[in-house]
FIVOKE-361800 format. One record per residue (C-alpha): residue number from 1; residue in one letter; chain; x, y, z. Coordinates in steps of 0.5 Angstrom, whole numbers, plus 500, padded with zeros to 3 digits. Last residue first. Example, Ala and Ser with C-alpha at 12.3 -4.5 7.8 and 13.67 -1.06 7.14 Angstrom:
REM residues 2
pt n: 2	res: S	chain: A	u: 527	v: 498	w: 514 .
pt n: 1	res: A	chain: A	u: 525	v: 491	w: 516 .
***
This chain:
REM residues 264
pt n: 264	res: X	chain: A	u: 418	v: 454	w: 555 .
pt n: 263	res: X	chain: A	u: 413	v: 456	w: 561 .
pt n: 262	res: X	chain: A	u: 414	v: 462	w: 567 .
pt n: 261	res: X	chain: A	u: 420	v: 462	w: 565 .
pt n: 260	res: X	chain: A	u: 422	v: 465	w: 570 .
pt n: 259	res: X	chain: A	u: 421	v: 465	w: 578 .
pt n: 258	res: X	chain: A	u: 428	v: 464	w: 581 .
pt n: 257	res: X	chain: A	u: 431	v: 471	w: 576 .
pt n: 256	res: X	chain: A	u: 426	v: 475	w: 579 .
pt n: 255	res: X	chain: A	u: 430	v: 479	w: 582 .
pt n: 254	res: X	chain: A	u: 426	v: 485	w: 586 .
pt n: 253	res: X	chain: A	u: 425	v: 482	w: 592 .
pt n: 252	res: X	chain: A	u: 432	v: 486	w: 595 .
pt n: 251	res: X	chain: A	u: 429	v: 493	w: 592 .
pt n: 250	res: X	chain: A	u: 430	v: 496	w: 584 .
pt n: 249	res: X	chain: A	u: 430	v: 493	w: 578 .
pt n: 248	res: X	chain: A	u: 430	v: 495	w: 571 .
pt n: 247	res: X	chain: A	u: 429	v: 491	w: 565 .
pt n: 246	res: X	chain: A	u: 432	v: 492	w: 558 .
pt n: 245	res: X	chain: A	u: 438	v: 494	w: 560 .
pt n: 244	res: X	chain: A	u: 443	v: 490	w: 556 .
pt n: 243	res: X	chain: A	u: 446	v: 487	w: 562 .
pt n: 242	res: X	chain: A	u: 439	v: 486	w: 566 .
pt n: 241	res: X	chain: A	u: 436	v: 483	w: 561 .
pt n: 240	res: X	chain: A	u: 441	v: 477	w: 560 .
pt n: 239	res: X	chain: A	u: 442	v: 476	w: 568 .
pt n: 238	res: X	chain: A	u: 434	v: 475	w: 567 .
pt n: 237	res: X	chain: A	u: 435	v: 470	w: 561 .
pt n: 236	res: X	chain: A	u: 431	v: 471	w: 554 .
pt n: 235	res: X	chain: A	u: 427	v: 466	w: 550 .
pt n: 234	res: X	chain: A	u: 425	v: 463	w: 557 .
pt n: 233	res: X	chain: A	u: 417	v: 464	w: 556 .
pt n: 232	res: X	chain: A	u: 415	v: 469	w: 561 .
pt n: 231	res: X	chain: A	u: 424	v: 473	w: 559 .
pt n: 230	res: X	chain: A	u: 421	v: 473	w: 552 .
pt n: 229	res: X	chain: A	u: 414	v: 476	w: 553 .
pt n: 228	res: X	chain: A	u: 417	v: 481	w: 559 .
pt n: 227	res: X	chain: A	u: 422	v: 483	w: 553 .
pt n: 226	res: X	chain: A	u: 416	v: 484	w: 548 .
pt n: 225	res: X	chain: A	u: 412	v: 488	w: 553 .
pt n: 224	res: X	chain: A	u: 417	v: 493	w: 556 .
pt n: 223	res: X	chain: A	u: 420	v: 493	w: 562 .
pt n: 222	res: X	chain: A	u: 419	v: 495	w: 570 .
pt n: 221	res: X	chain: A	u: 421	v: 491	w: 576 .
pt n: 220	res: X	chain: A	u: 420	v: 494	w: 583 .
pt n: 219	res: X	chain: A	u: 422	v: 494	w: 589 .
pt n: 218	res: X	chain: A	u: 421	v: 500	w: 595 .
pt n: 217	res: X	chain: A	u: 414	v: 502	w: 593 .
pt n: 216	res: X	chain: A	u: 414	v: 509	w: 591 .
pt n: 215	res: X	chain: A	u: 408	v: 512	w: 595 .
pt n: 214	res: X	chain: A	u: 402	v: 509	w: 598 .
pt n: 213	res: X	chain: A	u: 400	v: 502	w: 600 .
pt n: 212	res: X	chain: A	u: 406	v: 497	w: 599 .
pt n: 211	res: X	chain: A	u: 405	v: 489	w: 602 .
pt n: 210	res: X	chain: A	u: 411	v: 488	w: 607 .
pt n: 209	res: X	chain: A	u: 414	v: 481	w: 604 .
pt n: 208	res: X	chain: A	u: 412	v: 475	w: 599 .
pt n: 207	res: X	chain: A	u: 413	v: 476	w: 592 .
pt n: 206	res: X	chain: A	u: 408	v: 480	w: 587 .
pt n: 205	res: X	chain: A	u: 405	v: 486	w: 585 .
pt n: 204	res: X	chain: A	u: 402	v: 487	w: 577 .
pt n: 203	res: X	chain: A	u: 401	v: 492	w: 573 .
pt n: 202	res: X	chain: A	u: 399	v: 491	w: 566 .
pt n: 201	res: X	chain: A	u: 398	v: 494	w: 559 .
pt n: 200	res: X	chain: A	u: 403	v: 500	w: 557 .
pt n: 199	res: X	chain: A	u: 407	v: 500	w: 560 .
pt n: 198	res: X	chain: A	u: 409	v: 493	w: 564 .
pt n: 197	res: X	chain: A	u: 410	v: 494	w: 570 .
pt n: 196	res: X	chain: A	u: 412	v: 489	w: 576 .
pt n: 195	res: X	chain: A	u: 411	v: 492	w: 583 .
pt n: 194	res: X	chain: A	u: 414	v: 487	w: 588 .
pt n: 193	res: X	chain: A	u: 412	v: 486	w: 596 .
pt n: 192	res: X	chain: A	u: 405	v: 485	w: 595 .
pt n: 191	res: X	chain: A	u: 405	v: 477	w: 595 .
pt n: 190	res: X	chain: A	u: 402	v: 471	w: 590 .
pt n: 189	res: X	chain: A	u: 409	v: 468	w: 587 .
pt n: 188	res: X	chain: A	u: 406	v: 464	w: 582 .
pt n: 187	res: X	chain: A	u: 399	v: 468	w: 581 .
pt n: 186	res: X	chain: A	u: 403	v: 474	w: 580 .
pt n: 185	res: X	chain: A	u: 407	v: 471	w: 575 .
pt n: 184	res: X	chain: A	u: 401	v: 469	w: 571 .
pt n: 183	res: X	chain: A	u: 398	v: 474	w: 572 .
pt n: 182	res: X	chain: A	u: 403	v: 478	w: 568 .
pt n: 181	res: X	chain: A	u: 403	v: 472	w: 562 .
pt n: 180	res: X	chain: A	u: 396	v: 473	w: 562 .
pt n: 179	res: X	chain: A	u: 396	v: 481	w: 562 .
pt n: 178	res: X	chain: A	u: 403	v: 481	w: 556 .
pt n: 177	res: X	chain: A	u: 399	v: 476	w: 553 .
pt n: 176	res: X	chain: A	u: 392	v: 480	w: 553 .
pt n: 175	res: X	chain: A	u: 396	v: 487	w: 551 .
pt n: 174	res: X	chain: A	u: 400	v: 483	w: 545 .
pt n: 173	res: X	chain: A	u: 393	v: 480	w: 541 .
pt n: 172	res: X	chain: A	u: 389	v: 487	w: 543 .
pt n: 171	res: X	chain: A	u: 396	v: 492	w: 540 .
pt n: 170	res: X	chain: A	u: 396	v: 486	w: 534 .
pt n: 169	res: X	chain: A	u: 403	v: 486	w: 532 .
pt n: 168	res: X	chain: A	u: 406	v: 487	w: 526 .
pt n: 167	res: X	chain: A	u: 411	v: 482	w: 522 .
pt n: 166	res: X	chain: A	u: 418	v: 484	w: 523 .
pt n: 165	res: X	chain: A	u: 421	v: 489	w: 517 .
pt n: 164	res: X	chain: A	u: 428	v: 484	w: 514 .
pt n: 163	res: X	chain: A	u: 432	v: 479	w: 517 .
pt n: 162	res: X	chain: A	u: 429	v: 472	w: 518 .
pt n: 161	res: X	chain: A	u: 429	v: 468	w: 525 .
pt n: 160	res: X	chain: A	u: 427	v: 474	w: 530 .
pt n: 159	res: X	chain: A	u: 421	v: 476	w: 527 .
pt n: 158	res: X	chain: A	u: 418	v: 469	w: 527 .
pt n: 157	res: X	chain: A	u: 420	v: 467	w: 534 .
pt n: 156	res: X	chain: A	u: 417	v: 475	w: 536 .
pt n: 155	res: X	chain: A	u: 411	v: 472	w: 532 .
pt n: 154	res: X	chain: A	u: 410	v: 466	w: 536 .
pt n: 153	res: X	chain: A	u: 410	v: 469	w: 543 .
pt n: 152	res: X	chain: A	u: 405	v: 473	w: 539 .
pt n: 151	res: X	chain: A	u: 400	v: 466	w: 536 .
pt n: 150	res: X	chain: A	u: 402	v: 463	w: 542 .
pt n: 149	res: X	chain: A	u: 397	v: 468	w: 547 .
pt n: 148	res: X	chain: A	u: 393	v: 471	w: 542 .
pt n: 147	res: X	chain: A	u: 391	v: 463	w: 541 .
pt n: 146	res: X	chain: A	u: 391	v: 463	w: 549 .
pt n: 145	res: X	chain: A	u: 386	v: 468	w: 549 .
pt n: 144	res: X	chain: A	u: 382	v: 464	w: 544 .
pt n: 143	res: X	chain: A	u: 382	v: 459	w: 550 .
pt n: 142	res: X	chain: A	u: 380	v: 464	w: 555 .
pt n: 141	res: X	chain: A	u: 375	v: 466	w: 550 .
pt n: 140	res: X	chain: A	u: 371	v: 458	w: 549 .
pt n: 139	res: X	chain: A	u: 371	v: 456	w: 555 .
pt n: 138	res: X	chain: A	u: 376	v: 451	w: 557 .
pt n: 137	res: X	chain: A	u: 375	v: 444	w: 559 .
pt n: 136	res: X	chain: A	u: 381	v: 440	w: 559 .
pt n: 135	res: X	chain: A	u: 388	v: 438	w: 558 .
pt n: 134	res: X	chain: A	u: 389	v: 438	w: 550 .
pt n: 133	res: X	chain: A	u: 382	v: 442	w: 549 .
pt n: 132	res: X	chain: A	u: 374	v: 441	w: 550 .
pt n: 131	res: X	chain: A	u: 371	v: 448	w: 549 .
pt n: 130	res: X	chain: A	u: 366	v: 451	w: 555 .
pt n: 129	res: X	chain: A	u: 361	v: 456	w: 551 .
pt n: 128	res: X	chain: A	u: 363	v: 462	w: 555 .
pt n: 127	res: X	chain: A	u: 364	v: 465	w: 548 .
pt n: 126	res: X	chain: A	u: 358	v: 464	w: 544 .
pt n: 125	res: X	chain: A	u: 360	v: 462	w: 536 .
pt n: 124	res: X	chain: A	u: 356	v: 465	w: 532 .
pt n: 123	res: X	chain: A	u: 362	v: 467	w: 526 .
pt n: 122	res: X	chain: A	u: 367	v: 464	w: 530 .
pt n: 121	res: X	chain: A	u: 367	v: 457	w: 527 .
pt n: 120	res: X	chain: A	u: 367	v: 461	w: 519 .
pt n: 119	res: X	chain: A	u: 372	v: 466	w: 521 .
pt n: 118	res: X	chain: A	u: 377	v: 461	w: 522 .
pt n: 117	res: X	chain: A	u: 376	v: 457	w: 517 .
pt n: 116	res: X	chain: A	u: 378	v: 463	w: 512 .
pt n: 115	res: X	chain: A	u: 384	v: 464	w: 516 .
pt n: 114	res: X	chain: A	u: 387	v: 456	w: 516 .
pt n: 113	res: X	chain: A	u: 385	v: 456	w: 510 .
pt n: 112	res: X	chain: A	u: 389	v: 461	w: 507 .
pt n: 111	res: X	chain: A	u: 394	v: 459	w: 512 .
pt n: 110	res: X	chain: A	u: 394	v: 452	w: 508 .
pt n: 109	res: X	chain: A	u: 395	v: 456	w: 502 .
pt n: 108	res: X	chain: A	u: 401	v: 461	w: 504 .
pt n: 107	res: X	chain: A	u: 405	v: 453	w: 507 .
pt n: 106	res: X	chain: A	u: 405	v: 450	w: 500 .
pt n: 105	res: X	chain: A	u: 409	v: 445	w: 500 .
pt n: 104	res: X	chain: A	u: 405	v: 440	w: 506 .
pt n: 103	res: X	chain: A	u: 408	v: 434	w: 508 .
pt n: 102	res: X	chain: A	u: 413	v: 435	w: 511 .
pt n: 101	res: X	chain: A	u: 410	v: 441	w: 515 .
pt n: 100	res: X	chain: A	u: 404	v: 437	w: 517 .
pt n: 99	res: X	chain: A	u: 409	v: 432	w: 520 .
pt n: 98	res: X	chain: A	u: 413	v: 437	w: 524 .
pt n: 97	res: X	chain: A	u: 407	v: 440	w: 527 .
pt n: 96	res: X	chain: A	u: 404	v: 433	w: 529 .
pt n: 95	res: X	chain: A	u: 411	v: 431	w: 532 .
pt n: 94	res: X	chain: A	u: 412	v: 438	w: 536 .
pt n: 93	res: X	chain: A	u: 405	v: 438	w: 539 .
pt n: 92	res: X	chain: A	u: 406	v: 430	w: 542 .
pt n: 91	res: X	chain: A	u: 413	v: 433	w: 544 .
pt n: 90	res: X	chain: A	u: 410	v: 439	w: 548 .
pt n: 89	res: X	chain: A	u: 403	v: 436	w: 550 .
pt n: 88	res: X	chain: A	u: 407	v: 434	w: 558 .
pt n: 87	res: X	chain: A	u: 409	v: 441	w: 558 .
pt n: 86	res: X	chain: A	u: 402	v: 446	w: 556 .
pt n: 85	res: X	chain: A	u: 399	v: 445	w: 564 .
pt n: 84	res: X	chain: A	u: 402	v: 450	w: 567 .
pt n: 83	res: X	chain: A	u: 402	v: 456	w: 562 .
pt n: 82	res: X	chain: A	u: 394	v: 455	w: 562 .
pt n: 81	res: X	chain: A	u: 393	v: 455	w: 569 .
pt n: 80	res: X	chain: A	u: 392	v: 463	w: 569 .
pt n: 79	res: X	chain: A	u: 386	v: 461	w: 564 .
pt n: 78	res: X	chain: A	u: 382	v: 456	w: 568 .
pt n: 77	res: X	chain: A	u: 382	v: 449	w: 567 .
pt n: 76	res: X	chain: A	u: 376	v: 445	w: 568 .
pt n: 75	res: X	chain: A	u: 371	v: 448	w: 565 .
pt n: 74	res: X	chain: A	u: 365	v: 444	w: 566 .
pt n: 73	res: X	chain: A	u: 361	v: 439	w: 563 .
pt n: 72	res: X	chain: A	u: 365	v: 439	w: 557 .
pt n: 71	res: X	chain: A	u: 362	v: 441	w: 550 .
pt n: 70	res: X	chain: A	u: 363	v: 435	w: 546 .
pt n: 69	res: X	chain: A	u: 368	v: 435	w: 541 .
pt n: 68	res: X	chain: A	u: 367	v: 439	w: 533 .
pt n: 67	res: X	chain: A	u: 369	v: 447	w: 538 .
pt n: 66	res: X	chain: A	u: 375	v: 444	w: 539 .
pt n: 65	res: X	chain: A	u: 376	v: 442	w: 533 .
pt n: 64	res: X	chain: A	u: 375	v: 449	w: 531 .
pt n: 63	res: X	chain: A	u: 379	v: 453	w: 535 .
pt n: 62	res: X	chain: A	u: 386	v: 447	w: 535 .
pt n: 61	res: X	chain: A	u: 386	v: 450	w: 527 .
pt n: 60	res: X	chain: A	u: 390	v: 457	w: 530 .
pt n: 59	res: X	chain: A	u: 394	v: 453	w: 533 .
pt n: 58	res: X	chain: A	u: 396	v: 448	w: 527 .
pt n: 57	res: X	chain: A	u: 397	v: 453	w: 523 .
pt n: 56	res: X	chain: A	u: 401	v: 456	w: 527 .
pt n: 55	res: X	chain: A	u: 405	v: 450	w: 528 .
pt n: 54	res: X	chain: A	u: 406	v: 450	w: 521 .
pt n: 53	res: X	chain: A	u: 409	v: 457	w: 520 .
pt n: 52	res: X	chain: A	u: 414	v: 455	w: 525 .
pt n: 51	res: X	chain: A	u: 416	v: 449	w: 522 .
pt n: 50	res: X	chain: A	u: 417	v: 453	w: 515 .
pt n: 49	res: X	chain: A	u: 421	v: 457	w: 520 .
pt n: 48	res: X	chain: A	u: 426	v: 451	w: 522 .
pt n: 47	res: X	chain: A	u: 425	v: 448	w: 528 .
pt n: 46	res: X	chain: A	u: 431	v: 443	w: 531 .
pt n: 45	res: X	chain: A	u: 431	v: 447	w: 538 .
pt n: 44	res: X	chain: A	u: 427	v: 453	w: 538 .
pt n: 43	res: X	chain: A	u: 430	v: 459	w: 537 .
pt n: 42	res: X	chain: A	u: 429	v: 459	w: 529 .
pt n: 41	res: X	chain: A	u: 432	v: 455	w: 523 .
pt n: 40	res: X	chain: A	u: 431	v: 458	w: 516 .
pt n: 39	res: X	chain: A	u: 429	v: 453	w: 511 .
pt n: 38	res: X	chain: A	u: 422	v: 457	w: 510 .
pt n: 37	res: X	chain: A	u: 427	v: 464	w: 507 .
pt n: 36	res: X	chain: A	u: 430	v: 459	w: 503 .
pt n: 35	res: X	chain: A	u: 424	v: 457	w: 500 .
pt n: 34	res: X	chain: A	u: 422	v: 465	w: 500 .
pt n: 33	res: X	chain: A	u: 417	v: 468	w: 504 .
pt n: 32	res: X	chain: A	u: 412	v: 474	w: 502 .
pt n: 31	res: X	chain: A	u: 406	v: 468	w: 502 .
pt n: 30	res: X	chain: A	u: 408	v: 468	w: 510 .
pt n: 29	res: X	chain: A	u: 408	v: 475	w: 512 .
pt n: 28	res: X	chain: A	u: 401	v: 476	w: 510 .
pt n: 27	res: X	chain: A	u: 398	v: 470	w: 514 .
pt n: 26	res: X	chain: A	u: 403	v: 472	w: 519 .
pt n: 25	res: X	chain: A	u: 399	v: 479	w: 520 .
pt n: 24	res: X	chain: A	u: 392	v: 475	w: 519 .
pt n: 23	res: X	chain: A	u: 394	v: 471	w: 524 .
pt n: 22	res: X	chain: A	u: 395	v: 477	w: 528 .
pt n: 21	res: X	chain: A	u: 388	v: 480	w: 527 .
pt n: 20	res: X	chain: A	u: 384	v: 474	w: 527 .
pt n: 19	res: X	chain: A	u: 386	v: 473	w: 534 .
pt n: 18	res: X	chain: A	u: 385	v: 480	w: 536 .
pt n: 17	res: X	chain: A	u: 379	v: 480	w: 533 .
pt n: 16	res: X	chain: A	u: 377	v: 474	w: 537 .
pt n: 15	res: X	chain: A	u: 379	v: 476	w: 543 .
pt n: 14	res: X	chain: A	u: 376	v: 484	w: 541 .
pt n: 13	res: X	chain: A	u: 369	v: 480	w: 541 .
pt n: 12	res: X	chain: A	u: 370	v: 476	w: 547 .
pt n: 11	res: X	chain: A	u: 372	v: 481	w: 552 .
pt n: 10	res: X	chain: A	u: 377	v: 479	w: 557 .
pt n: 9	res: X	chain: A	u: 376	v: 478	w: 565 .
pt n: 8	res: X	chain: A	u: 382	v: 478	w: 569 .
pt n: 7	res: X	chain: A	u: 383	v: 471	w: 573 .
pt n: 6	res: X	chain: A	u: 382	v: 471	w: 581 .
pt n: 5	res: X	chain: A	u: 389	v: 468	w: 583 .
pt n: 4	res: X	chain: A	u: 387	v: 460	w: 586 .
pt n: 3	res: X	chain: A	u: 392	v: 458	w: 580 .
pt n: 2	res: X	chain: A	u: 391	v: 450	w: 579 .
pt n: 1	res: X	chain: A	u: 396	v: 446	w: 582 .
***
């Protein structure tokens, strides 16, 4: 069901260079990779880092053929609907990625036009201009905000399959994930009775029950953003989270183990 939450506001122009930003960031890291390194295989199941890096493209690429279709009448899908909406694509994405890394040796080049093509389709593009994408039509910011959003969930795949200095993240790009995935939790869960923060980016209340209205609210959940990131999209568990003590949680409506992942 379309979320009914009212969707947080993005600013165009830091969407857009948070976006660029973080490719750029992997652009980087690619053209320093080894062939044994591309051959490394990741947490997503059968996926190696070469594929990774092609899905990437692939997603950076999806601005510009969105913005060669019609403009849609309306946008259909708003923002928080995003992590609902992308399963039912989820194996047409993992054959088109798997063919564009098969047939592509050169992984640093085709980043390199990913980039340059990038910059040219946003150069006058207008940001509430409606985008026709997989599922629907989006305006142009909220899908960059989900580019942001794939591009650093992505990223944190990348840094955990080969060793060495992590790829950074862009502060804009890493804020608007952890902001989407939050509100998307609470647009789930629609309640007052759980505060979930996530320093230093979001704050969110969620869960049905007694709504809190001043002083310490009796359940809260606080982590930080790469490990909110990781339990959203089910690279971490929550029982996983709380051993490590990468999550604190305190109150009965505190465990959000039932809610997560909020997308795979």
């Amino acid at each position: 069901m379309p979320a009914k939450k009212r969707t947080r506001s993005y600013d165009p122009v830091k969407i857009r260079a948070a976006v660029s930003a973080q490719f750029g960031h992997v652009r980087q890291a690619v053209g320093a990779l080894s062939p044994d390194q591309l051959e490394l295989p990741t947490r997503l199941d059968g996926w190696t880092v070469r594929d990774l890096v092609a899905h990437l493209t692939l997603t950076v690429a999806a601005v510009g053929r969105a913005l060669e279709r019609p403009e849609p009448p309306k946008a259909g899908i708003a923002l928080l609907d995003y992590p609902s909406v992308t399963a039912p694509f989820a194996e047409a994405v993992a054959d088109g990625t798997r063919q564009l890394a098969a047939a592509t040796p050169d992984l640093d080049a085709l980043c390199a036009r990913t980039e340059e093509d990038l910059t040219r389709r946003l150069a006058d593009a207008d940001g509430s201009r409606v985008v026709d994408i997989r599922a629907g039509g989006m305006t142009l910011t909220d899908f960059l905000v989900t580019r942001a959003l794939e591009l650093v969930v992505h990223t944190d795949d990348l840094n955990a399959a080969v060793p060495g200095p992590d790829i950074p993240y862009d502060k804009q790009a890493l804020a608007a994930t952890t902001r989407l995935l939050a509100d998307a939790l609470a647009a789930k869960a629609p309640g007052g009775a759980t505060e979930v923060r996530i320093p230093p980016y979001a704050v969110v209340q969620c869960v049905e029950g007694p709504r809190h209205t001043r002083g310490t609210p009796p359940n809260v959940v606080e982590t930080d953003p790469l490990t909110w990131i990781r339990l959203a999209t089910g690279r971490l568990t929550w029982s996983d989270a709380r051993e490590a003590a990468l999550v604190s949680a305190s109150g009965e409506r505190a465990d959000l183990s039932g809610l997560l992942p909020l997308m795979a």
